[in-house]
C-alpha positions as CSV (number, residue, x, y, z in Angstrom):
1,X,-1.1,10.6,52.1
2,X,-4.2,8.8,51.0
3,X,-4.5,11.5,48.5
4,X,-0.6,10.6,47.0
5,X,-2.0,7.0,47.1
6,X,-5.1,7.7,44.9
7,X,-3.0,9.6,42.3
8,X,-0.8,7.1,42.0
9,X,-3.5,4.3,41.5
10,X,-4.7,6.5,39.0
11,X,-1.7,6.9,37.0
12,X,-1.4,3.2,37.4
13,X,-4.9,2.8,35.9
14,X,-3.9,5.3,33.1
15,X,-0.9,3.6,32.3
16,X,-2.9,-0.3,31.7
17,X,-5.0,1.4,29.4
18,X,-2.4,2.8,27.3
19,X,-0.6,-0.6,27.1
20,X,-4.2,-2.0,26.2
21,X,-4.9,0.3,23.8
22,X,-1.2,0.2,21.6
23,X,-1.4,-3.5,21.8
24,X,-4.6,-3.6,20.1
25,X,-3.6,-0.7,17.6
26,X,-0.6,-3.5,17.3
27,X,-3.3,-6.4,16.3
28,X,-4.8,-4.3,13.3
29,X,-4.1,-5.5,9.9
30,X,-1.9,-3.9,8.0
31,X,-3.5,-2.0,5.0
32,X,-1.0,0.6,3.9
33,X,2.1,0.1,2.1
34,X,5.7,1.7,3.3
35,X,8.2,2.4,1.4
36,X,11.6,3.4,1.9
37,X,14.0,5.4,-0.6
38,X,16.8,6.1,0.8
39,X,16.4,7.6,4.1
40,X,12.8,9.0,3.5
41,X,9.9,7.2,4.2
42,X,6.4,7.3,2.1
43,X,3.3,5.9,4.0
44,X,0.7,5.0,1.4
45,X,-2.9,4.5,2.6
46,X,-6.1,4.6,0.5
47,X,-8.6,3.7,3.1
48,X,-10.8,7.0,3.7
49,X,-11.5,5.9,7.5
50,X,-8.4,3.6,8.7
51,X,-4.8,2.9,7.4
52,X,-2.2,0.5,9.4
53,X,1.2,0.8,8.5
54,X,3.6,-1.6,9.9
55,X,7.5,-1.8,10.0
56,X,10.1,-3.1,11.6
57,X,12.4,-0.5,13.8
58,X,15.5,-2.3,13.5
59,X,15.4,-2.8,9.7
60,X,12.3,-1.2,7.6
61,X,11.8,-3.5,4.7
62,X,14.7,-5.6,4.8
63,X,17.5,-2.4,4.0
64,X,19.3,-2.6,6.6
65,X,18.0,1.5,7.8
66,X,16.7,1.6,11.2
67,X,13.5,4.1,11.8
68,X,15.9,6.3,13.5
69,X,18.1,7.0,10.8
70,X,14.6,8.3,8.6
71,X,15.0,11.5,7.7
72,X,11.4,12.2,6.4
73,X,8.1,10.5,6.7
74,X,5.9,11.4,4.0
75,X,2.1,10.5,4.4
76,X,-0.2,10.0,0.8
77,X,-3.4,9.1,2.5
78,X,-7.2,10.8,1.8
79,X,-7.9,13.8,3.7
80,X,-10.0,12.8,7.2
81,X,-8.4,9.7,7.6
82,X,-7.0,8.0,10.4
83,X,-3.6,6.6,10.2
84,X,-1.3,4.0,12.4
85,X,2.0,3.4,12.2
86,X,3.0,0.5,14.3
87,X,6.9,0.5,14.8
88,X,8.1,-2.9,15.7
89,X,11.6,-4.0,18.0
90,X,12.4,-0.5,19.1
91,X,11.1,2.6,21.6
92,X,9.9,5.4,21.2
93,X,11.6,8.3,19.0
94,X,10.8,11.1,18.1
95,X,9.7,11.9,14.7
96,X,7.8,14.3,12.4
97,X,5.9,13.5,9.7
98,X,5.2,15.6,6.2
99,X,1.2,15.3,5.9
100,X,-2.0,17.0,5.2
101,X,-3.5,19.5,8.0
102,X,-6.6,17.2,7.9
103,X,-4.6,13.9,8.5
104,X,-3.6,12.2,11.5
105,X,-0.7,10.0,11.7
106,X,-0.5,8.0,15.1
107,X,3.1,6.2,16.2
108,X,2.4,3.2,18.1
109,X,5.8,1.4,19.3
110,X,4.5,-1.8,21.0
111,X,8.4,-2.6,22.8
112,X,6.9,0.1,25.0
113,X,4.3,-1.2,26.5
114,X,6.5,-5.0,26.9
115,X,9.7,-3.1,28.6
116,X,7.4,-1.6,31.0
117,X,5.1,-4.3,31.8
């Protein structure tokens, strides 16, 4: 039984340090542009270390299409970069991105981490 207890403080433990961690992806400036046409998104970075993208869920740049009616994300960002895309006012869905093999694009959806606090 103690053994249960343990695992579960350490999924607890797990758990605060993921909410830490998307909240302060959530605090990064915003340094890429996104741009919607039609239901295909384009993430623009030129940073060769970091690029924030920001948008919100419910209504990406003021069209009136919600993140889950994108049909492709396409990311334009140098090779060996890092990139965030913070999704604002709704959870997680699942999405796939059009990229480079050498480019990582990270979905942070801060509502997460506030539902489950």
């Amino acid at each position: 039984m103690r053994g249960y207890f343990k695992e579960k403080q350490s999924e607890q433990q797990g758990l605060s340090a993921f909410y830490r961690f998307s909240t302060e992806l959530e605090k990064l400036d915003t340094t890429g542009q996104c741009v919607l046409t039609g239901t295909n998104l384009y993430l623009k970075g030129q940073s060769r270390r970091l690029n924030v993208f920001s948008l919100d869920g419910n209504d990406i740049g003021g069209s009136g299409v919600r993140f889950r009616d994108v049909t492709d994300i396409v990311l334009d960002a140098p090779e060996d970069s890092l990139n965030v895309l913070n999704i604002r006012n709704v959870g997680p869905i699942r999405k796939c991105a059009k990229k480079g093999e050498d480019r990582t694009l990270l979905f942070n959806f801060p509502l997460l981490h506030e539902i489950l606090e």
